[in-house]
Structures are given as C-alpha cells and as structure tokens.
BAMINU-818844 format. One line per field, with one value per residue: residue number from 1; x, y, z of N, C-alpha, C, O in turn. Coordinates in pm, 1 decimal, padded with zeros to 6 digits. Each point is the difference from the previous one (the first is absolute). Layout:
N
resi <- (NUM;...)
nu <- (X;...)
nv <- (Y;...)
nw <- (Z;...)
cau <- (X;...)
cav <- (Y;...)
caw <- (Z;...)
cu <- (X;...)
cv <- (Y;...)
cw <- (Z;...)
ou <- (X;...)
ov <- (Y;...)
ow <- (Z;...)
//
This chain:
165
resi <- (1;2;3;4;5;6;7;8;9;10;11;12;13;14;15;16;17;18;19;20;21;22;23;24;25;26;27;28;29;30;31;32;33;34;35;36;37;38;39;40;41;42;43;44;45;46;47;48;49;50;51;52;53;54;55;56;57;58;59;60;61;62;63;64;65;66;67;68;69;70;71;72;73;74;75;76;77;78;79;80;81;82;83;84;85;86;87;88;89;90;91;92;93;94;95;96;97;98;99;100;101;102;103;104;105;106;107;108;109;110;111;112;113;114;115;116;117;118;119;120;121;122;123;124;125;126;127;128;129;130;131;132;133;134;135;136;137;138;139;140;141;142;143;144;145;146;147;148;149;150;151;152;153;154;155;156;157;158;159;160;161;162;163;164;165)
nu <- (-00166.9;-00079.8;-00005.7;00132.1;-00006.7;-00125.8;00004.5;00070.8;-00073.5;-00200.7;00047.1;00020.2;-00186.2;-00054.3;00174.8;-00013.0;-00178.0;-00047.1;-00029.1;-00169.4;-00170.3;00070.9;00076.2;-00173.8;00038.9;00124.1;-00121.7;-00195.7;00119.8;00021.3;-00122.3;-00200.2;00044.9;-00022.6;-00190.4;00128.5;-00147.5;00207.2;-00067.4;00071.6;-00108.7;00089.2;00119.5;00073.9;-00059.6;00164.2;00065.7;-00232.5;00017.8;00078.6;-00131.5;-00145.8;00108.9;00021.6;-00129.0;-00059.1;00200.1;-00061.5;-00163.5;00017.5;00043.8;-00214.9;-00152.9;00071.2;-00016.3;-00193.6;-00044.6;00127.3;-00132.8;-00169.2;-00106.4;00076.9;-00146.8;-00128.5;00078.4;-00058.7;-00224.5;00011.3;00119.8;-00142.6;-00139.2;00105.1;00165.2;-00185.8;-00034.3;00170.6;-00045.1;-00118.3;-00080.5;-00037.9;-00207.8;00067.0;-00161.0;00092.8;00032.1;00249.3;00000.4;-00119.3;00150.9;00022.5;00132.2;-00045.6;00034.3;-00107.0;00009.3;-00176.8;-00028.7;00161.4;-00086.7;-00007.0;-00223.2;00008.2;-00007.1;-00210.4;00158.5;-00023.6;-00144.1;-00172.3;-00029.4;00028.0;-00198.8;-00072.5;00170.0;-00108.5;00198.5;-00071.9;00041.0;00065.3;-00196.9;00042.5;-00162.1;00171.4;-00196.8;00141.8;-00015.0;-00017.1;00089.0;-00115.0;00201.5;00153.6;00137.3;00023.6;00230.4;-00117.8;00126.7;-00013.2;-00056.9;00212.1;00057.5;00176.1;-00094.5;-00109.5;-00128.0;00170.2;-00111.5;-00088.9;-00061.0;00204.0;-00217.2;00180.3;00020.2;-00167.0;00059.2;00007.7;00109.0)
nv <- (00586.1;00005.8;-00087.6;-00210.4;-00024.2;-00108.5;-00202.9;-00118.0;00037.6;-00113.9;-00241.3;-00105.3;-00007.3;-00225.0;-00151.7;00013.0;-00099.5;-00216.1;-00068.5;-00058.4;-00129.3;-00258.5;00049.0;-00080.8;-00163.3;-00163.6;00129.7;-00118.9;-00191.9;00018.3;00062.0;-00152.4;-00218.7;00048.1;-00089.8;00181.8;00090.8;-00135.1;-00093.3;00026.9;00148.3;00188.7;00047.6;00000.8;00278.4;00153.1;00047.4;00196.0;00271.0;-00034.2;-00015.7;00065.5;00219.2;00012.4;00059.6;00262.7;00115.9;00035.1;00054.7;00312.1;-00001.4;00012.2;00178.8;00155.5;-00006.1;00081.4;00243.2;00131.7;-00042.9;00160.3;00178.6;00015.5;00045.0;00153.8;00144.3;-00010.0;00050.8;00208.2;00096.5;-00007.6;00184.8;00169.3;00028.4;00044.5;00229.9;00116.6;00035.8;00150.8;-00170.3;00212.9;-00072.9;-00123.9;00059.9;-00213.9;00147.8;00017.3;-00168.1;00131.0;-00114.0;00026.7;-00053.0;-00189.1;00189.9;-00069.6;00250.2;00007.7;-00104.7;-00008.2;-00075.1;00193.3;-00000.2;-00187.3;00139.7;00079.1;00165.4;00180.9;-00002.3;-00108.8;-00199.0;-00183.3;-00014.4;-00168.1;-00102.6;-00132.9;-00054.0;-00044.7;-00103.9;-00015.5;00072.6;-00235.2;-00020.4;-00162.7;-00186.9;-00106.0;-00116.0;00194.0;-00040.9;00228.6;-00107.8;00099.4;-00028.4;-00144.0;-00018.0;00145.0;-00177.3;00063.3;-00253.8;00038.1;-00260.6;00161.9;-00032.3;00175.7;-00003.6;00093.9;00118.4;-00058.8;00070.3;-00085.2;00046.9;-00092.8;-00175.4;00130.2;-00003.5;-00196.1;00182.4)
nw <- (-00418.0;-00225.7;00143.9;-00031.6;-00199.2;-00120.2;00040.2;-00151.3;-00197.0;00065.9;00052.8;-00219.7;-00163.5;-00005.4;-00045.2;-00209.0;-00082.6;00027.3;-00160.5;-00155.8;-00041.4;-00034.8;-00258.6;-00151.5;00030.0;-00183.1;-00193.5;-00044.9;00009.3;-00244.8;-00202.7;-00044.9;-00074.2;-00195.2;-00055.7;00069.6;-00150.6;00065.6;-00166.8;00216.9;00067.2;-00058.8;00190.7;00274.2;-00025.2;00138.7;00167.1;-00009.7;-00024.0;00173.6;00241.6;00139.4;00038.0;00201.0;00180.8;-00075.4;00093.4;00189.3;00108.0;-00098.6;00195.9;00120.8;00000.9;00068.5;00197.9;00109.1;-00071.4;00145.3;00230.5;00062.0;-00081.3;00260.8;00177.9;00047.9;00048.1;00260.3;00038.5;00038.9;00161.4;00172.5;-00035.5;00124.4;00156.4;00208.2;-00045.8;00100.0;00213.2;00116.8;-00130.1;-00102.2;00160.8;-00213.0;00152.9;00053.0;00186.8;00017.4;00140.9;00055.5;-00124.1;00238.4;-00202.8;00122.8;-00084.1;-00150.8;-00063.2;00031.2;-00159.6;-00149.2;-00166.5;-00119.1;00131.5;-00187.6;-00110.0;00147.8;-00059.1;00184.1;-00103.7;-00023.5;00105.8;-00118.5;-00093.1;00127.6;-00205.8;-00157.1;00148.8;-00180.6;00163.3;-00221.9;00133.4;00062.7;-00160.9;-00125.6;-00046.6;00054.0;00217.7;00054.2;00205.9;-00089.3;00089.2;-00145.6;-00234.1;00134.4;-00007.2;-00112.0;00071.6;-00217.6;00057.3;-00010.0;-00089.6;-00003.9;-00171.9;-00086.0;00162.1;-00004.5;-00181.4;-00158.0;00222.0;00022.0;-00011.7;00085.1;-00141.0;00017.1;00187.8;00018.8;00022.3)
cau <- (00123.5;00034.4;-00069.3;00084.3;00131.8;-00104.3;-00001.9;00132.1;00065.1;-00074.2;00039.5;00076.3;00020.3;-00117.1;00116.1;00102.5;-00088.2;-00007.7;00154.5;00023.9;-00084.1;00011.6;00131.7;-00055.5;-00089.4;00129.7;00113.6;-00062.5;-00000.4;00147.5;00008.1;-00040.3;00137.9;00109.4;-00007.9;00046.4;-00167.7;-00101.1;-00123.6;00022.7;-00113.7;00063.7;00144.5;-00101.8;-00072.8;00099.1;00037.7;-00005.3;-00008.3;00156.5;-00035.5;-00070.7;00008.6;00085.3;-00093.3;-00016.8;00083.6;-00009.6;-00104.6;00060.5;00137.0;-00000.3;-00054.0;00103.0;00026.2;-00150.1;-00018.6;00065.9;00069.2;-00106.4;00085.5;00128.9;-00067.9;-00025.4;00094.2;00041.0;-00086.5;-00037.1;00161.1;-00030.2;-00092.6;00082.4;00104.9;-00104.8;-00051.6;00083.5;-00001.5;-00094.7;-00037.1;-00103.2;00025.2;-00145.2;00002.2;-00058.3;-00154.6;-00000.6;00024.9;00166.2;00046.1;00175.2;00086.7;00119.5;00122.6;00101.7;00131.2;-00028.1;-00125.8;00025.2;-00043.2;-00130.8;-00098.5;-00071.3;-00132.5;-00004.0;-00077.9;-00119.5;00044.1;-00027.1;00138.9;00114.6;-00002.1;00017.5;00058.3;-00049.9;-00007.2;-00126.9;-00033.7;-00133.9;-00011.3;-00048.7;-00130.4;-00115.1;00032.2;00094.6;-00023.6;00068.5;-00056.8;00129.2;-00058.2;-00030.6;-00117.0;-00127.1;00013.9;-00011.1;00097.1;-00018.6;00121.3;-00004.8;-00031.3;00107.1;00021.6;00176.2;00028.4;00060.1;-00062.0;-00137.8;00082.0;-00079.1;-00022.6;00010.2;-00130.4;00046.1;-00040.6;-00142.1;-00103.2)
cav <- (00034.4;00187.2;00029.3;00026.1;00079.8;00096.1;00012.7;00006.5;00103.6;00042.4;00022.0;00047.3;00105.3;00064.0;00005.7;00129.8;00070.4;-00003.9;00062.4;00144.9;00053.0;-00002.4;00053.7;00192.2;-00014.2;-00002.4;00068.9;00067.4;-00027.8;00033.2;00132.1;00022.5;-00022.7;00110.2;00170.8;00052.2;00016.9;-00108.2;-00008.3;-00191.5;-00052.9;-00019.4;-00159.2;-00138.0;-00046.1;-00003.6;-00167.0;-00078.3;-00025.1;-00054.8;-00116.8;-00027.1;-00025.1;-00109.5;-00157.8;00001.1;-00069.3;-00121.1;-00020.2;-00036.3;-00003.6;-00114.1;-00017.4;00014.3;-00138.4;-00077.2;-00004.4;-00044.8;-00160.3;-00023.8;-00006.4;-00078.9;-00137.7;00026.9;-00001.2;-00157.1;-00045.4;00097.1;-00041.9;-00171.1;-00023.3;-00041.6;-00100.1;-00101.8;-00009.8;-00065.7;-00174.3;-00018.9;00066.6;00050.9;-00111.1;-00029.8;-00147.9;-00063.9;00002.7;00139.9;00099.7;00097.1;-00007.0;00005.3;-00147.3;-00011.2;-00038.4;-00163.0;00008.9;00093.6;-00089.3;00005.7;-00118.4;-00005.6;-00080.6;00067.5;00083.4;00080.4;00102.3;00055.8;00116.2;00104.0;00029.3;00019.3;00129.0;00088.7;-00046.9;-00098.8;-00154.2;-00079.0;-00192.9;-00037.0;-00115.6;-00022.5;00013.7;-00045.6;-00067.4;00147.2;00173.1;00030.0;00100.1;00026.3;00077.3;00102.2;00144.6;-00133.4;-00036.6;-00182.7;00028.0;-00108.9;-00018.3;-00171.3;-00059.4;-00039.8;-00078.4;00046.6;00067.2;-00057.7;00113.9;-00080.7;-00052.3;-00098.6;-00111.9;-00088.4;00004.2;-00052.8;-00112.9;-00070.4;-00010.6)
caw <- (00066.1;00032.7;00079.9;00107.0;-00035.6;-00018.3;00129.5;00120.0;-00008.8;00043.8;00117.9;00056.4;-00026.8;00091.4;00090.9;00003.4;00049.3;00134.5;00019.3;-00006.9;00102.5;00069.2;-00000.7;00019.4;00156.5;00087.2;00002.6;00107.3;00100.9;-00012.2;00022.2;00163.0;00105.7;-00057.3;00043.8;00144.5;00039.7;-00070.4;00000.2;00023.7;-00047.8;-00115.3;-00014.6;-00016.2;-00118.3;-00156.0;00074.0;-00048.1;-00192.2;-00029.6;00000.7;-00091.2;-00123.9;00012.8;-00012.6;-00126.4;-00055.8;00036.7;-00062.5;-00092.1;-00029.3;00042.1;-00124.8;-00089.7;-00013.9;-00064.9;-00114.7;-00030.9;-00004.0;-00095.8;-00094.4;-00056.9;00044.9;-00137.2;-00070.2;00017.9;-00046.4;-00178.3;-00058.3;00008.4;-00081.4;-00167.8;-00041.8;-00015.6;-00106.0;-00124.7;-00018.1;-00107.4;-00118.8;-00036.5;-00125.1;-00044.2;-00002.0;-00150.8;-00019.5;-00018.4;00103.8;00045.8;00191.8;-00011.3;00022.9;00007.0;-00067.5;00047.2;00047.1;00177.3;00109.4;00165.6;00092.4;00035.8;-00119.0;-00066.8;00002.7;-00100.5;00087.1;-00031.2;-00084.3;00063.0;00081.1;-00046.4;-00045.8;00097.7;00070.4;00100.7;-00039.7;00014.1;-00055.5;-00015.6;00030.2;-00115.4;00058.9;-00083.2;-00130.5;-00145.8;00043.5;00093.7;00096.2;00105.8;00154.8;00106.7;-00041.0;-00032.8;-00128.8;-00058.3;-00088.1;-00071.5;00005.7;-00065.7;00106.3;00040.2;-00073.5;-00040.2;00065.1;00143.6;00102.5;00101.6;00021.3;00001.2;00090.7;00001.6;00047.7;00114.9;-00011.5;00002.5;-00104.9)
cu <- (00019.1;-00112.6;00023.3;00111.7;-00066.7;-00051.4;00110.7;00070.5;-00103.5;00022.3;00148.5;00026.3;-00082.3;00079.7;00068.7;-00084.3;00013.9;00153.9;00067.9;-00070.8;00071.2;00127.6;-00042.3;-00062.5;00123.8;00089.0;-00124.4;-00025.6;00181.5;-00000.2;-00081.5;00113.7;00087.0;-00074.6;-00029.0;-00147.0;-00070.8;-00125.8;-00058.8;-00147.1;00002.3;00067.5;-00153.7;-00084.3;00059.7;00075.8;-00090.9;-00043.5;00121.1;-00009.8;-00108.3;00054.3;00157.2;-00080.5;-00022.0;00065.1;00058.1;-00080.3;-00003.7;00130.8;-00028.4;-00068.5;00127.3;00086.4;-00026.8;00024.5;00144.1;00038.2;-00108.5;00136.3;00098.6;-00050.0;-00073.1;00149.6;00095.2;-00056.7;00020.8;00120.7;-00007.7;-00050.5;00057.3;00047.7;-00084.5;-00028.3;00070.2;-00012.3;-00105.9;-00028.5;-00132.2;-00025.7;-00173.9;-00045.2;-00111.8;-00149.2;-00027.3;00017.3;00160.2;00044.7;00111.1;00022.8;00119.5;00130.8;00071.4;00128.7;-00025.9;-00063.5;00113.6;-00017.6;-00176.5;-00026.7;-00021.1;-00135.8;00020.1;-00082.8;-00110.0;00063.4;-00074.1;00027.3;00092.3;00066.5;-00032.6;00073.1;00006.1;-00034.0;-00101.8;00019.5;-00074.9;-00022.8;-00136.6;-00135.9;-00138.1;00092.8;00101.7;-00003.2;00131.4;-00054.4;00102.7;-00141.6;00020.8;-00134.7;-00065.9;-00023.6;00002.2;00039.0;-00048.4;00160.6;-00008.0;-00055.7;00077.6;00041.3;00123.7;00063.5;00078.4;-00056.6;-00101.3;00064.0;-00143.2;-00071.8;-00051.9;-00176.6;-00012.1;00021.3;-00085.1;-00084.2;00041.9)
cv <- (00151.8;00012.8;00011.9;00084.0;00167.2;00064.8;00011.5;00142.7;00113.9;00034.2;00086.3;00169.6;00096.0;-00003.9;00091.2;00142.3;00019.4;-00006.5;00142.7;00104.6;-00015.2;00108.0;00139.9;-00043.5;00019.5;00112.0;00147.8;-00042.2;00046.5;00129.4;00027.9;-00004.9;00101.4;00142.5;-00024.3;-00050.8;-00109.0;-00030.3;-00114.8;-00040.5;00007.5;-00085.1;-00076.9;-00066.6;-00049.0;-00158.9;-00113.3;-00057.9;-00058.2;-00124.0;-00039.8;-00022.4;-00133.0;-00088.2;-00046.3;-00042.9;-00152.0;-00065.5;-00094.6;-00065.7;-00196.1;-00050.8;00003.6;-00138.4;-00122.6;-00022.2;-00057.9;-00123.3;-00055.4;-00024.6;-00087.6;-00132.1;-00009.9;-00026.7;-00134.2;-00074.2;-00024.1;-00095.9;-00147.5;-00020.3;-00003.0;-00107.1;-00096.7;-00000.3;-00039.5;-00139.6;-00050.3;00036.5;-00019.2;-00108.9;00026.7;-00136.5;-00038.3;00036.1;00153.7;00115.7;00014.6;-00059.6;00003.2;-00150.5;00046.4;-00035.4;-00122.1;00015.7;00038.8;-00096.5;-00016.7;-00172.8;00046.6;-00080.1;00132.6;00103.5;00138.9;00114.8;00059.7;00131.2;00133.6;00022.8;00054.9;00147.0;00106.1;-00017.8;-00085.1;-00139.2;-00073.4;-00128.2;-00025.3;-00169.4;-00054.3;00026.9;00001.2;-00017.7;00121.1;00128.3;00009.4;00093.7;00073.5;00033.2;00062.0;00068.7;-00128.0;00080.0;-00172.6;-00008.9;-00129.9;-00018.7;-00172.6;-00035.3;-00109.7;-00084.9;00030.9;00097.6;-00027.1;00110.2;-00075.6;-00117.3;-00193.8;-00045.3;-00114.2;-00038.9;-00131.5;-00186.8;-00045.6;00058.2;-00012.6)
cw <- (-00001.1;00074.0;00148.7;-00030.2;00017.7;00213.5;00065.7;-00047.0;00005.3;00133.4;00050.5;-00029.7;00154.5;00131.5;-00033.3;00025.6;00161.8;00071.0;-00012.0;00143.9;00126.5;00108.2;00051.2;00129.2;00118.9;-00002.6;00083.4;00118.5;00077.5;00064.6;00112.6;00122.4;-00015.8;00129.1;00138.1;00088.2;-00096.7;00021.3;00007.5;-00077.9;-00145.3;-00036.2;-00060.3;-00121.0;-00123.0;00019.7;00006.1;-00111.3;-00059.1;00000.9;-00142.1;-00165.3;00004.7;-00002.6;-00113.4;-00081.3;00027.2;-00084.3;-00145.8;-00046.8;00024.9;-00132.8;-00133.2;00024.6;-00010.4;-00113.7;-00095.2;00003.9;-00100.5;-00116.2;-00048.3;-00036.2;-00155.7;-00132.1;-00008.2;-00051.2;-00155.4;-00060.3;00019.6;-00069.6;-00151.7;00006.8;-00016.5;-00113.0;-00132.5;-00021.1;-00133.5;-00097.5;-00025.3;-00138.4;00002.9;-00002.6;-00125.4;00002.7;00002.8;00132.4;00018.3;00137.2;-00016.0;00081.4;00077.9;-00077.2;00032.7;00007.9;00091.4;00057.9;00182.8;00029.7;00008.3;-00104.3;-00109.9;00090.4;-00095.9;00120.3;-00115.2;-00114.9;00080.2;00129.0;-00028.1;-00027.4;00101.1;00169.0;00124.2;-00086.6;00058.6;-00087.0;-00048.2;00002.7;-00098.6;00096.9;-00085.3;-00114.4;-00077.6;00051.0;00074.7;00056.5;00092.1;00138.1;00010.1;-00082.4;-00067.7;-00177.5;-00108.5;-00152.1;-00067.4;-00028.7;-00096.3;00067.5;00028.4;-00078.2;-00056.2;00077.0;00115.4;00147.4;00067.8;00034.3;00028.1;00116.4;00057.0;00091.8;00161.7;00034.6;-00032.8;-00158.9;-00146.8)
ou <- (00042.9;-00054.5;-00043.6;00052.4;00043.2;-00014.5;00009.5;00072.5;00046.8;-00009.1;00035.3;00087.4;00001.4;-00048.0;00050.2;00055.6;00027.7;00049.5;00086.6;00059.3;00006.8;00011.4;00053.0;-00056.3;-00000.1;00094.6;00052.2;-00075.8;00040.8;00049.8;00045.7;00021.4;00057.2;00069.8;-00072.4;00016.2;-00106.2;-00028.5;-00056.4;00010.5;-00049.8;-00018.8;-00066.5;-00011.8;-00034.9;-00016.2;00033.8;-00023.9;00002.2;00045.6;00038.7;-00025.5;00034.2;00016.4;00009.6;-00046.5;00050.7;00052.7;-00006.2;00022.3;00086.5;00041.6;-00006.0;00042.1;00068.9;00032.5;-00008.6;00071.7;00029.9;00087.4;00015.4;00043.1;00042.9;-00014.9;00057.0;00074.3;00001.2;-00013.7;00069.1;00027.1;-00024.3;-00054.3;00023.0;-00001.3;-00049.1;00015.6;00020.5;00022.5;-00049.1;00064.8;-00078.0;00054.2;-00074.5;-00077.4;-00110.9;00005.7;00101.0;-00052.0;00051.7;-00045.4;00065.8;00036.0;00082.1;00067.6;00113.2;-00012.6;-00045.4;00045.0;-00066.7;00071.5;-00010.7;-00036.2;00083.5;-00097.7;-00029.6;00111.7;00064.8;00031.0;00032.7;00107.4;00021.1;-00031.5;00047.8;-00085.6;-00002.5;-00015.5;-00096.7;00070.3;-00068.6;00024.1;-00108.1;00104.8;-00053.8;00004.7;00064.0;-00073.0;00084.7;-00112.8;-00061.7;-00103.2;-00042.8;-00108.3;00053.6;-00041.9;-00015.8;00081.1;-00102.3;-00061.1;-00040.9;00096.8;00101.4;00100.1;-00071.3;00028.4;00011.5;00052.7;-00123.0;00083.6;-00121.7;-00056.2;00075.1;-00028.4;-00069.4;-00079.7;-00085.5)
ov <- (00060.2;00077.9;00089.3;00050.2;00096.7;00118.4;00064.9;00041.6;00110.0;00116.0;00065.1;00064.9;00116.0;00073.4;00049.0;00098.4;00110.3;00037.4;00066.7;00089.7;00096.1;00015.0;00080.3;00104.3;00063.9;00002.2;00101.2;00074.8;00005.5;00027.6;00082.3;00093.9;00023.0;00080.9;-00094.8;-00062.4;00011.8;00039.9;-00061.1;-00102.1;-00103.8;-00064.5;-00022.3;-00116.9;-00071.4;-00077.3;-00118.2;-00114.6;-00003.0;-00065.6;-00043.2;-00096.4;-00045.7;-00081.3;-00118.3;-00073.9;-00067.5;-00058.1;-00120.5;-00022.0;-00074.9;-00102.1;-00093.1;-00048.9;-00088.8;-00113.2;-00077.2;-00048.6;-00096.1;-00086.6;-00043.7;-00071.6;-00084.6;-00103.3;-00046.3;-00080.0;-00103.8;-00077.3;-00064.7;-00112.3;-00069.5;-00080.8;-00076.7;-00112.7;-00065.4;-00066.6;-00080.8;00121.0;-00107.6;-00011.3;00053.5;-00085.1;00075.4;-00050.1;00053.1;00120.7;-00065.8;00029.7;-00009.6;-00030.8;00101.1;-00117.0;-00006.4;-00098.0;00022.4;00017.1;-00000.5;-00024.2;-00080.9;-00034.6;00118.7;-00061.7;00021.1;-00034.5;-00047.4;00039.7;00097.8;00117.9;00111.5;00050.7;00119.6;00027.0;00025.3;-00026.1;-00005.7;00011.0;-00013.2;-00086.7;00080.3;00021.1;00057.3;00057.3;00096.7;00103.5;-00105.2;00071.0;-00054.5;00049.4;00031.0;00037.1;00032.4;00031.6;-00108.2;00075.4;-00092.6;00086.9;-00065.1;00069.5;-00115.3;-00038.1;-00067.8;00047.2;-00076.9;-00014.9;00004.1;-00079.3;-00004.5;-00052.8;-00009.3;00066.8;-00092.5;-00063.2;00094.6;-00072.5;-00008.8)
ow <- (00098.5;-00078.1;00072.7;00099.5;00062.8;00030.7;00104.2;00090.4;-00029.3;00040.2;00098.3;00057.5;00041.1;00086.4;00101.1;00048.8;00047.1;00106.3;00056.7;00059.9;00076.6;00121.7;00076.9;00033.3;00105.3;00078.6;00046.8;00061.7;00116.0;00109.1;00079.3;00076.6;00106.5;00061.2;00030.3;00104.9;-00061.1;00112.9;-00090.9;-00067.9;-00043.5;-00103.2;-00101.1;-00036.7;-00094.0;-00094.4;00006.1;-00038.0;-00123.1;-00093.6;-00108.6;-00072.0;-00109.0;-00090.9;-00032.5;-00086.8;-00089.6;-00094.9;-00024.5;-00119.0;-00045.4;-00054.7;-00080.3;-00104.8;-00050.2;-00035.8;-00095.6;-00087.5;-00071.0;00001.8;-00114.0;-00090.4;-00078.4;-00065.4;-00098.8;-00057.0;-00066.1;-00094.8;-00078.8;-00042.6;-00098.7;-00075.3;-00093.5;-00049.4;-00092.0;-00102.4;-00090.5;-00002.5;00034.3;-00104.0;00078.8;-00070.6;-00062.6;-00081.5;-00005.9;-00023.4;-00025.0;00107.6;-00111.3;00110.1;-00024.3;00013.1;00091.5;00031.3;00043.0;00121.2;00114.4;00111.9;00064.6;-00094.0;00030.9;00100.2;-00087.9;00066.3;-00109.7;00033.4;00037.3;00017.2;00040.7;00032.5;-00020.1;00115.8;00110.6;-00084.5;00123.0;-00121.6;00075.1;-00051.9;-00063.2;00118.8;00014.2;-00029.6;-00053.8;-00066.4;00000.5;-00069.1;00070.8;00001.8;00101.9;00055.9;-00110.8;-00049.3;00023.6;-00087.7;00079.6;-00031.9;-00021.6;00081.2;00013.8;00065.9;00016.2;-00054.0;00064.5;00118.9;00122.5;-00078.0;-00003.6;00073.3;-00015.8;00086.7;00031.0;-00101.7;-00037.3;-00059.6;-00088.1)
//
C-alpha cells in the first residue's frame, strides 16, 4: 500500500511542478499580448507550450486519481477484512498446525469451518477445505494443515456417502 501512497504524492508533487511551468508559460504569453509589435510566431510557441504542459497535467492529475480510488478501494477491503477477521481465533489443532476457527459466538448461522493463517495474515480469508485423511487444504496458497479427524471436533464437517454403497 505505501507504495501507491508513495506514487500518488509523487504525482502529485510532479503536478505542482507543471503547474508551476504552466503559470510561467501563461504570464509570458501575458506579457507577449501586453506589447504594441507582438510576435505572433512567439504567441504561438508560448500557447503552445501552455498546451502541452496542461495535457500534462491532465495527465497526472488522471494518475493521481487512479491511485487514489486504488487506495480507497484498498482500505474498503483492509476495514472488511478486520470486522471478517474478528470473527475468528487463532487455534492449534490436536495435531499441531495453527488455523483460525470460526468463533461459535460469530458463526452468523455459518457451519463450523476454519480459514488459512497464512492468508490470513495477509489479509485474505481462505476456507480450509478437507483434501486428505487429517489434512486441511487452503486453495488459494495450497497450504496443508494436519487437522483431527473430526471425531471431537464440529470443524470437519461430515459426508454422507452416496446411495447404493
């Protein structure tokens, strides 16, 4: 994230710059119009170093908001991600890995489960789903978590095997 913070006041230091330029182009295109034997081919150049450094600012000034909805959009995220995260606590399961449970005062109506810690930690809820005998597995960073095997546990959840066999 300072990295966009780090860019957007980059940009924008680099807009008062051109702003600045652009003022000294307008107060000599000022003083060309001011004298009696103007120098229409001068204007011109100076009108259209005036343009240019406006495109410029345009420009930056379009990047400086980029970065900024970057940001808020970032920060919306960041602030969902807390209230998501309180829900859970940092537990050790009976075979020794670290995952975060859902708090049975927060479950909401969800099923017991349990996200990824290392997600987690980089702010991102990930489910861990079961994907072998006592493992759990997160999809997104295909982390594997030795977990019970559901026996005292209400986190693995049960399933039902199909007809016929």
């Amino acid at each position: 994230m300072m990295e966009h913070i780090s860019a957007a006041l980059q940009n924008a230091g680099a807009v008062t710059g051109l702003v600045n330029s652009a003022a000294t182009a307008a107060q000599s295109i000022k003083g060309l119009l001011g004298k009696p034997d103007a120098d229409t081919v001068q204007i011109r150049q100076q009108v259209s170093e005036l343009l240019d450094r406006l495109i410029e600012i345009q420009t930056k000034h379009a990047s400086i908001q980029r970065d900024l909805l970057d940001l808020e959009e970032r920060e919306r995220r960041r602030i969902h991600f807390i209230g998501e995260a309180a829900r859970y606590a940092l537990q050790r399961t009976e075979l020794g890995a670290l995952i975060y449970e859902l708090k049975p005062s927060h479950a909401n109506g969800e099923p017991a489960h349990a996200i990824c810690a290392s997600c987690y930690d980089q702010g991102v809820k990930s489910i861990l789903q079961p994907v072998g005998h006592n493992t759990l597995g997160c999809g997104r960073c295909e982390g594997r978590f030795l977990a019970p095997d559901g026996r005292s546990s209400p986190m693995i959840a049960q399933r039902d095997r199909p007809r016929g066999f």
